[in-house]
VOPAGU-2260 file (C-alpha; in pm, 1 decimal, decimal comma):
REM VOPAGU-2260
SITE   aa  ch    i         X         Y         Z
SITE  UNK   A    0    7082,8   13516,9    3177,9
SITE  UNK   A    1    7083,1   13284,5    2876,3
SITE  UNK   A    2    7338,5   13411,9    2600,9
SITE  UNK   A    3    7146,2   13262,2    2301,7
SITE  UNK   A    4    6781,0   13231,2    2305,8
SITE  UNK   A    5    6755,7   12867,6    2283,0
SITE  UNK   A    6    6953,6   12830,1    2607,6
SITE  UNK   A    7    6610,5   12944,9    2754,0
SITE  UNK   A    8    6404,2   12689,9    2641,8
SITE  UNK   A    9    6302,2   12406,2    2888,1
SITE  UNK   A   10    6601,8   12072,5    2959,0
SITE  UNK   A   11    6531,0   11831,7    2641,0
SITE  UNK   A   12    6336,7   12086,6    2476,1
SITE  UNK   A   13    6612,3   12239,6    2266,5
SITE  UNK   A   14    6492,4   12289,5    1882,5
SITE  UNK   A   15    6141,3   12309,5    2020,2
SITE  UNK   A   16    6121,1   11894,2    2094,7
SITE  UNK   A   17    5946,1   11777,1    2368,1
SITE  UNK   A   18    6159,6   11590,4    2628,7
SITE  UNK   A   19    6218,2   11176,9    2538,1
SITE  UNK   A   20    6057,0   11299,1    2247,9
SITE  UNK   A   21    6117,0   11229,4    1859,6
SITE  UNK   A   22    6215,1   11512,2    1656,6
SITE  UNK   A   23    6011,3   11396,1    1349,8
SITE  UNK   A   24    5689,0   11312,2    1521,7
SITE  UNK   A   25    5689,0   11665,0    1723,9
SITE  UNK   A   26    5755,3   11857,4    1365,9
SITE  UNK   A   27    5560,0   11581,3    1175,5
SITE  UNK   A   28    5144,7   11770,0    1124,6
SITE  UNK   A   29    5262,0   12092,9    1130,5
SITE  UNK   A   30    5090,9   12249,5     885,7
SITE  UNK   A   31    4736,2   12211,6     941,1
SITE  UNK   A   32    4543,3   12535,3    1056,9
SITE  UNK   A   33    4280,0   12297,5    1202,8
SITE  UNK   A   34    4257,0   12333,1    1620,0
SITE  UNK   A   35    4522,0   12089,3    1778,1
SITE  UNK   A   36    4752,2   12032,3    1481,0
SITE  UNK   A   37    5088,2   12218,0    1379,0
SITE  UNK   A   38    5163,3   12350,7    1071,9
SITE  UNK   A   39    5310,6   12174,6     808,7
SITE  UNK   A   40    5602,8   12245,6     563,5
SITE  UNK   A   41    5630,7   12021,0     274,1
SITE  UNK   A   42    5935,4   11960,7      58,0
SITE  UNK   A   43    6130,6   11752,1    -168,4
SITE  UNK   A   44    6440,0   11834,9     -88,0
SITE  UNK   A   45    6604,0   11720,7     236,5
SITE  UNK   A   46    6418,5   11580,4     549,4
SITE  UNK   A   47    6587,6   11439,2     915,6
SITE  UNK   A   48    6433,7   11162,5    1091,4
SITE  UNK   A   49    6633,8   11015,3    1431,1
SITE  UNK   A   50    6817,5   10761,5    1218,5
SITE  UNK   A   51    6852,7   10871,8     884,8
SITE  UNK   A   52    6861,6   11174,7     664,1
SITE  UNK   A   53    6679,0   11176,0     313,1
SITE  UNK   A   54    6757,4   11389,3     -32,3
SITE  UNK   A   55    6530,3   11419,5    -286,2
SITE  UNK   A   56    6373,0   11099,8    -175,8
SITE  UNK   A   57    6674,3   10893,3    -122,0
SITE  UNK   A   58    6887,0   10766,4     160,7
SITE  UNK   A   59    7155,0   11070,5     140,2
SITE  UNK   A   60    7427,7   10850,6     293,3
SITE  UNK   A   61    7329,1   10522,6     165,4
SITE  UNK   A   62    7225,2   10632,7    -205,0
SITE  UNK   A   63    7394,9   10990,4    -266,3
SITE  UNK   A   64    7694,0   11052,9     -88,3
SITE  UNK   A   65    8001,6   10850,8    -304,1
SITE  UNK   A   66    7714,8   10762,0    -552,4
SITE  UNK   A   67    7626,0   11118,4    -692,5
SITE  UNK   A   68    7858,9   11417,6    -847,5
SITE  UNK   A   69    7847,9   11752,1    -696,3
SITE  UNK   A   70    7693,6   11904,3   -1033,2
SITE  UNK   A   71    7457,9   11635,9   -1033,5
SITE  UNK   A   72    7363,9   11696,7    -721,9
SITE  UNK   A   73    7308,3   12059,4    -809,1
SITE  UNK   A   74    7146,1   12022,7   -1120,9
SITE  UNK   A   75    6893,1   11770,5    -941,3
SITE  UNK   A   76    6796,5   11972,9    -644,2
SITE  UNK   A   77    6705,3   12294,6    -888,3
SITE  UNK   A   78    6500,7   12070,1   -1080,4
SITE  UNK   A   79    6397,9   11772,1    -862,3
SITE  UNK   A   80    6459,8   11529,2   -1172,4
SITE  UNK   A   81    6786,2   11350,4   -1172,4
SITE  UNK   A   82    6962,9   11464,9   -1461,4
SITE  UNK   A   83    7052,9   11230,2   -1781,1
SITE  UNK   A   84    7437,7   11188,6   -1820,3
SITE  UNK   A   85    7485,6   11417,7   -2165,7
SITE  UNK   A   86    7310,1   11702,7   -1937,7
SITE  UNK   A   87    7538,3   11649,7   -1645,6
SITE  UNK   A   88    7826,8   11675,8   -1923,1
SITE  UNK   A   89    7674,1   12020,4   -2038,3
SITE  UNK   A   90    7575,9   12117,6   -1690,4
SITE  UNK   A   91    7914,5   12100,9   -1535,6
SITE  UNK   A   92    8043,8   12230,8   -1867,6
SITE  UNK   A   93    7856,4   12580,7   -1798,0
SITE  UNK   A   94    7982,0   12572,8   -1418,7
SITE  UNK   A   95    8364,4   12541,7   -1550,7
SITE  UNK   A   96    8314,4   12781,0   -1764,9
SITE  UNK   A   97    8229,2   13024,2   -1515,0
SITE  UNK   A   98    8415,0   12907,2   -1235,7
SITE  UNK   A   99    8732,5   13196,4   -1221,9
SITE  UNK   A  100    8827,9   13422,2   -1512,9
SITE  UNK   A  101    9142,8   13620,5   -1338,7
SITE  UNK   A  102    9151,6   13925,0   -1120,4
SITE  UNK   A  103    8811,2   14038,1   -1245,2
SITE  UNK   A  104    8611,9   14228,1    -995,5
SITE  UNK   A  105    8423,5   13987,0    -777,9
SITE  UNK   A  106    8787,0   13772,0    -718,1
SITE  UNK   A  107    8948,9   14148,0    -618,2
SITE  UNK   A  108    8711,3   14257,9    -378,3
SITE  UNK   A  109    8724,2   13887,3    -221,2
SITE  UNK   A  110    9087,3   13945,0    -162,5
SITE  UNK   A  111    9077,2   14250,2     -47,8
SITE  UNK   A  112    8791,5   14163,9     190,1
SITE  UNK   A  113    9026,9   13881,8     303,7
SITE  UNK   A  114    9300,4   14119,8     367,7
SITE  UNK   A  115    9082,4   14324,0     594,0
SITE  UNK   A  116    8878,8   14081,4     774,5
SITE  UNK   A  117    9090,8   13717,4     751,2
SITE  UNK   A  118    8860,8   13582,7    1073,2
SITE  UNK   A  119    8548,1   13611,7     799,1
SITE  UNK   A  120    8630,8   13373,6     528,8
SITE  UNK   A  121    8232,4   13353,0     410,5
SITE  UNK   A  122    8246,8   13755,9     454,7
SITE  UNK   A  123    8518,5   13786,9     155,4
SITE  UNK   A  124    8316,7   13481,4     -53,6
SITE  UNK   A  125    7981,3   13697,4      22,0
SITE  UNK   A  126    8167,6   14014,6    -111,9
SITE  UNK   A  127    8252,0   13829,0    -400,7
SITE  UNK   A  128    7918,6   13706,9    -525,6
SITE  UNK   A  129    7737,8   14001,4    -412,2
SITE  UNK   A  130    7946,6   14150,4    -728,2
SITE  UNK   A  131    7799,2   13944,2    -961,3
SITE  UNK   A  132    7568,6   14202,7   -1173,3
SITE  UNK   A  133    7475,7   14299,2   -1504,3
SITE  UNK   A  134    7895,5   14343,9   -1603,7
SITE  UNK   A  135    8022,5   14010,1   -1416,8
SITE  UNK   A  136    7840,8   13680,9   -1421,5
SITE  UNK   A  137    7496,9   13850,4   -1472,6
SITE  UNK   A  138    7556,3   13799,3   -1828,7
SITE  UNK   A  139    7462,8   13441,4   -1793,7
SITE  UNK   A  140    7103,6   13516,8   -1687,6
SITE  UNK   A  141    7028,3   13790,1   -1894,6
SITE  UNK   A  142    7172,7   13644,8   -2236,7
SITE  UNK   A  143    6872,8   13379,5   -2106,8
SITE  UNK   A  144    6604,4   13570,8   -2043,1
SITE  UNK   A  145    6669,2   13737,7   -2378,9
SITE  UNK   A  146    6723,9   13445,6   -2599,8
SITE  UNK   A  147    6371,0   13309,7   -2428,1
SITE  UNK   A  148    6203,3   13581,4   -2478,4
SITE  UNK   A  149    6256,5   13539,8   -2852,3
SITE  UNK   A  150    6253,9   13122,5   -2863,9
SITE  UNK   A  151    5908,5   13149,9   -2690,4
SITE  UNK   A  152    5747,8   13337,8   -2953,9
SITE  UNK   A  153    5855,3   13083,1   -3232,2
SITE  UNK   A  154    5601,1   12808,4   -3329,3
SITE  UNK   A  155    5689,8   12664,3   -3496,8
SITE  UNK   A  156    6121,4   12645,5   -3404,4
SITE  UNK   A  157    6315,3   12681,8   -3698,4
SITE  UNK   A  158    6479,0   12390,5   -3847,0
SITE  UNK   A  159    6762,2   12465,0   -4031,1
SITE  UNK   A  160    7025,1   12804,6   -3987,9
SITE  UNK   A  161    6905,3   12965,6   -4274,2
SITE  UNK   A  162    6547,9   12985,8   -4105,1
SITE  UNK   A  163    6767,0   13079,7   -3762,2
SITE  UNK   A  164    6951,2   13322,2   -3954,7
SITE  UNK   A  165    6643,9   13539,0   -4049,4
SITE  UNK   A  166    6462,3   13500,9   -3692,6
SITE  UNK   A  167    6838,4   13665,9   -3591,0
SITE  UNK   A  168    6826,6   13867,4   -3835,2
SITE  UNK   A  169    6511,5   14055,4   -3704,5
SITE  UNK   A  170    6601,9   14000,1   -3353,4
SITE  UNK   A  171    6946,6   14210,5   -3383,8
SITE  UNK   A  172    6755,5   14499,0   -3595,2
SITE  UNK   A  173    6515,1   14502,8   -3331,0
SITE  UNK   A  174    6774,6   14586,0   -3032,1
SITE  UNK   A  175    6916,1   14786,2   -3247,2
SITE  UNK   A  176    6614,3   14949,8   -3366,2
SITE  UNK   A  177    6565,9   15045,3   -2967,0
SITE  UNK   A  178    6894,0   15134,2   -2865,8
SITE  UNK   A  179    6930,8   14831,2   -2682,1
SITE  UNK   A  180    7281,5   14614,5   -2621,5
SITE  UNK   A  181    7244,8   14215,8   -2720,7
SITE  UNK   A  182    7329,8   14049,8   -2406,8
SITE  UNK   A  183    7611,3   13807,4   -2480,5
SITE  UNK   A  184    7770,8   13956,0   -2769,3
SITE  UNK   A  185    8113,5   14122,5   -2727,4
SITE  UNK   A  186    8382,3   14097,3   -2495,8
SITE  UNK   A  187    8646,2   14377,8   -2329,0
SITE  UNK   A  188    8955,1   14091,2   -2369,9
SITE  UNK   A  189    8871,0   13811,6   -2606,2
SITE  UNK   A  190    8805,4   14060,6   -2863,9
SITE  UNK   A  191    8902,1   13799,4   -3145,9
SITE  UNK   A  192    8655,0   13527,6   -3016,0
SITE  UNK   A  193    8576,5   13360,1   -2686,7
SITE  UNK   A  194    8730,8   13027,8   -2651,1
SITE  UNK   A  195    8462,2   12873,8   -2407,8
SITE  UNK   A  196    8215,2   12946,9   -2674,3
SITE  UNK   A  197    8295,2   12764,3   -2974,9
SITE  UNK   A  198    8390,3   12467,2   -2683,4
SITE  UNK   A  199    8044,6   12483,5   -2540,0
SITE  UNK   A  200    7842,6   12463,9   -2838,2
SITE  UNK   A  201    8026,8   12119,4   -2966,7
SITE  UNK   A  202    7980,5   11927,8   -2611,9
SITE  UNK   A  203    7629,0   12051,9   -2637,0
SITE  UNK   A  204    7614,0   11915,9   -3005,7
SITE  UNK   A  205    7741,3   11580,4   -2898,6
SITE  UNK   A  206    7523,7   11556,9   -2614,9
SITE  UNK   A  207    7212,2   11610,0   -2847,1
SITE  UNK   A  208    7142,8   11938,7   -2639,1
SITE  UNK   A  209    7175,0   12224,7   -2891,1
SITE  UNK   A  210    6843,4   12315,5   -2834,7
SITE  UNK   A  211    6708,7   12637,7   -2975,4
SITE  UNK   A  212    6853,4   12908,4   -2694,5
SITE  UNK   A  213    7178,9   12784,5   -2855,1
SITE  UNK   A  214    7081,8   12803,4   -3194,5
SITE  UNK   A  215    6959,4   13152,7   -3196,3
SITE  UNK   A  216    7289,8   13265,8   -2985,1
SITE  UNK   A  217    7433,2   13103,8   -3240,7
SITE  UNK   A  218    7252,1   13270,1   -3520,5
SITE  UNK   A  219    7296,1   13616,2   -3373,5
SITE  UNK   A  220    7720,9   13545,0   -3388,5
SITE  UNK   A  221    7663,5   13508,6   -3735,1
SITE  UNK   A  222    7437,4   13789,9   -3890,4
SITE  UNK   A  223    7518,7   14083,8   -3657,6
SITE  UNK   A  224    7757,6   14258,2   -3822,9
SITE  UNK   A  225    7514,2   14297,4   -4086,7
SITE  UNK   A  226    7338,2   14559,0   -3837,1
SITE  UNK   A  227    7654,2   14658,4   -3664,1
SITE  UNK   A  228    7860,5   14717,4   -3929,8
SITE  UNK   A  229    8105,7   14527,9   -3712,5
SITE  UNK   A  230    8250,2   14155,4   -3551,2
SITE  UNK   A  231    8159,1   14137,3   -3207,0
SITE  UNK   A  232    8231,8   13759,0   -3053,4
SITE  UNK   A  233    8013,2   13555,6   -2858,1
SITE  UNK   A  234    8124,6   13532,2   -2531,9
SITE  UNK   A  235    8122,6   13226,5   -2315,7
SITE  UNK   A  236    7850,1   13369,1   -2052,5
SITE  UNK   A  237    7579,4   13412,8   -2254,5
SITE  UNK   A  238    7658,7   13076,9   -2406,3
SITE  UNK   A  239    7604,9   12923,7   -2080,6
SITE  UNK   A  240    7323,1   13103,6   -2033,9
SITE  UNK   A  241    7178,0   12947,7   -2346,4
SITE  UNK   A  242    7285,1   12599,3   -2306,7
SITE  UNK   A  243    7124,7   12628,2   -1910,5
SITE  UNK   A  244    6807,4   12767,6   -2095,3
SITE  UNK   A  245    6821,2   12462,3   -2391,5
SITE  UNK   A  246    6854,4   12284,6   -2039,5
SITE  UNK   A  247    6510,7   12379,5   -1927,2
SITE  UNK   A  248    6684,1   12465,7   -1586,2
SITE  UNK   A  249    6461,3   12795,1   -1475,8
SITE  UNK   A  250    6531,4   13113,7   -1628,2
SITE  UNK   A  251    6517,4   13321,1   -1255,6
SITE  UNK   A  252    6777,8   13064,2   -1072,2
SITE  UNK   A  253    7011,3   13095,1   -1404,2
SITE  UNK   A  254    7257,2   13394,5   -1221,5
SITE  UNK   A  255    7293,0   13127,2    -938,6
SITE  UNK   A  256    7407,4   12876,7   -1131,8
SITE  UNK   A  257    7667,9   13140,8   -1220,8
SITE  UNK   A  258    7751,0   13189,5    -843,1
SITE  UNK   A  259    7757,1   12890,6    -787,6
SITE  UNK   A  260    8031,6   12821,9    -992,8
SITE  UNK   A  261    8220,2   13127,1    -876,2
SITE  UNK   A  262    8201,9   13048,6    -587,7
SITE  UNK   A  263    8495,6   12775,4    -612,5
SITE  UNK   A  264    8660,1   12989,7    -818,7
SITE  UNK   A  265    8653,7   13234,9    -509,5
SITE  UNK   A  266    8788,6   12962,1    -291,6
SITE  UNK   A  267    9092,2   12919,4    -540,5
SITE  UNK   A  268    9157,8   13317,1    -543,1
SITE  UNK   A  269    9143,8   13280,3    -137,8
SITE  UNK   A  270    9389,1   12980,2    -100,6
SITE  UNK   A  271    9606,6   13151,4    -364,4
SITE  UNK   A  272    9601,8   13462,9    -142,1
SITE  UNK   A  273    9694,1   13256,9     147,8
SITE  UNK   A  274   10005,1   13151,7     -59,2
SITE  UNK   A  275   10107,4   13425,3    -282,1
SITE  UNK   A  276    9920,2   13723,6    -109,6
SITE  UNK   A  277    9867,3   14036,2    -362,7
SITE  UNK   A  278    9569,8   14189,3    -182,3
SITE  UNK   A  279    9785,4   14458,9      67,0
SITE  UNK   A  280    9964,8   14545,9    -273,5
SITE  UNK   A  281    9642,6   14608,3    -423,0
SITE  UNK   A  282    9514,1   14789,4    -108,1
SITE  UNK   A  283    9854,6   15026,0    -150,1
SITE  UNK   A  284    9867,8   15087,2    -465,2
SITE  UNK   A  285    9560,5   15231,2    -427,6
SITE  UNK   A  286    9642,7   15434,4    -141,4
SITE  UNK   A  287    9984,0   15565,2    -172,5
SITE  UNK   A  288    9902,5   15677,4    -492,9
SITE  UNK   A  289    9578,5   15887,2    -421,5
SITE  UNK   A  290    9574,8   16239,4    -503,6
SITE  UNK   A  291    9362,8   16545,1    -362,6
SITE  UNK   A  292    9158,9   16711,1    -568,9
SITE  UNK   A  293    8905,4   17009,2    -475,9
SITE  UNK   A  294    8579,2   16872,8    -387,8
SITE  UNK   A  295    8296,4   16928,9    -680,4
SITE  UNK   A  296    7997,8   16935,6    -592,4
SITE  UNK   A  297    7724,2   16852,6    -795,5
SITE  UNK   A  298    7481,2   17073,8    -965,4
SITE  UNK   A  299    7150,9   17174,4    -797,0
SITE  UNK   A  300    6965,7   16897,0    -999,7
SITE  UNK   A  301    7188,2   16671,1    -849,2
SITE  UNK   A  302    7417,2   16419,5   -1033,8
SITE  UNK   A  303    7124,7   16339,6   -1281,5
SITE  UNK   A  304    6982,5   16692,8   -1285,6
């Protein structure tokens, strides 16, 4: 008996070609509901042929590969345009921004994943980005979604800060108003101002590309403690989250571009752990150090009732 279901198919028929076939013909017309012709599956993006492999319409080995940066690469398959050089520069700004920020959560449980399973390297990156949510990294997307939501109501923009300043204004009194957080605003360590921030909007400046998302971030940094009663700073993921929306990258793949740059930053916490391993101390801190308690149960409502 086969072990893999492909080991069943007929000699020279393996990926569902037909024998002295070629691949691209026997895939080529699939598509077409019409009686004797295969489905077909359009796209952009890459595309094999017998001799040569294609990108985004170009020769990958010929054209991309030595020719074209990783976050060029990534910026240009999200958006099928090839990216101007000032929005690489911003682009790859963002994605070092993002890219490792200590033993937060999501480089913790990669470690410790690591520790328990070290045959499963993508199992401890998976458990990593799988903890990117609405504390860690999700920032970046939802300081987008909210800043658009605003910016796409505006016609016309406003064109200088003191018009910014009052669209702010409005915006932060709103939240407020509704017992709603500001996505973006404060941070539990950089209490006295995020560093990536003030960095991120001046490489954005010089690359023409403070667009409005920035603007009204911006904006909010400076009126909110009017509402507040209080400094909160800007922290640096929901400024990349505004300079990927002044990017026009879209606004549902903007907590990937976050994983995506955590995801080397996972890799570095990994090849640290192979060299200066912290994980099993983690693992016994936690567990020499537990302590019973009774159990208590909750009430009959259950833990919301």
């Amino acid at each position: 008996m086969p072990e893999r279901a492909e080991d069943a198919r007929p000699p020279g028929d393996a990926a569902g070609v037909r024998a002295g076939g070629d691949p691209a013909a026997d895939v080529r017309g699939v598509g077409d509901a019409t009686a004797g012709a295969r489905p077909e599956y359009p796209t952009a993006l890459g595309a094999s042929t017998r001799k040569e492999i294609t990108l985004l319409g170009h020769d990958l080995a010929a054209d991309v590969m030595g020719e074209v940066g990783f976050g060029e690469l990534a910026f240009w398959l999200a958006t099928q345009r090839r990216p101007a050089p000032g929005e690489v520069r911003v682009f790859e700004a963002v994605l070092a921004a993002l890219a490792d920020h200590g033993f937060t959560p999501t480089a913790i449980v990669t470690r410790l994943t690591y520790l328990s399973a070290p045959d499963s390297v993508q199992g401890a990156l998976a458990a990593g980005l799988l903890g990117g949510g609405s504390r860690f990294l999700g920032v970046t997307e939802d300081c987008g979604r909210f800043l658009n939501a605003v910016v796409a109501g505006l016609d016309p923009l406003p064109c200088d800060d003191t018009a910014w300043d009052a669209i702010a204004l409005e915006t932060v009194r709103g939240r407020r108003e509704s017992g709603r957080l500001i996505p973006g605003l404060g941070h539990h360590v950089h209490k006295d101002g995020d560093p990536r921030t003030p960095r991120l909007f001046e490489i954005a400046a010089e690359e023409a590309l403070f667009g409005p998302h920035l603007s009204l971030f911006a904006a909010i940094g400076r009126v909110h403690p009017q509402v507040l009663g209080r400094t909160l700073p800007l922290n640096g993921a929901g400024a990349c989250g505004a300079a990927l929306a002044d990017l026009g990258l879209p606004l549902e793949l903007l907590r990937g571009f976050a994983l995506l740059a955590r995801t080397a930053g996972l890799i570095g916490q990994l090849a640290e752990e192979l060299r200066r391993p912290v994980a099993n101390e983690i693992f016994l801190s936690v567990d020499l150090n537990n302590r019973s308690v009774p159990p208590e149960p909750y009430p009959d409502g259950g833990p919301h009732g």
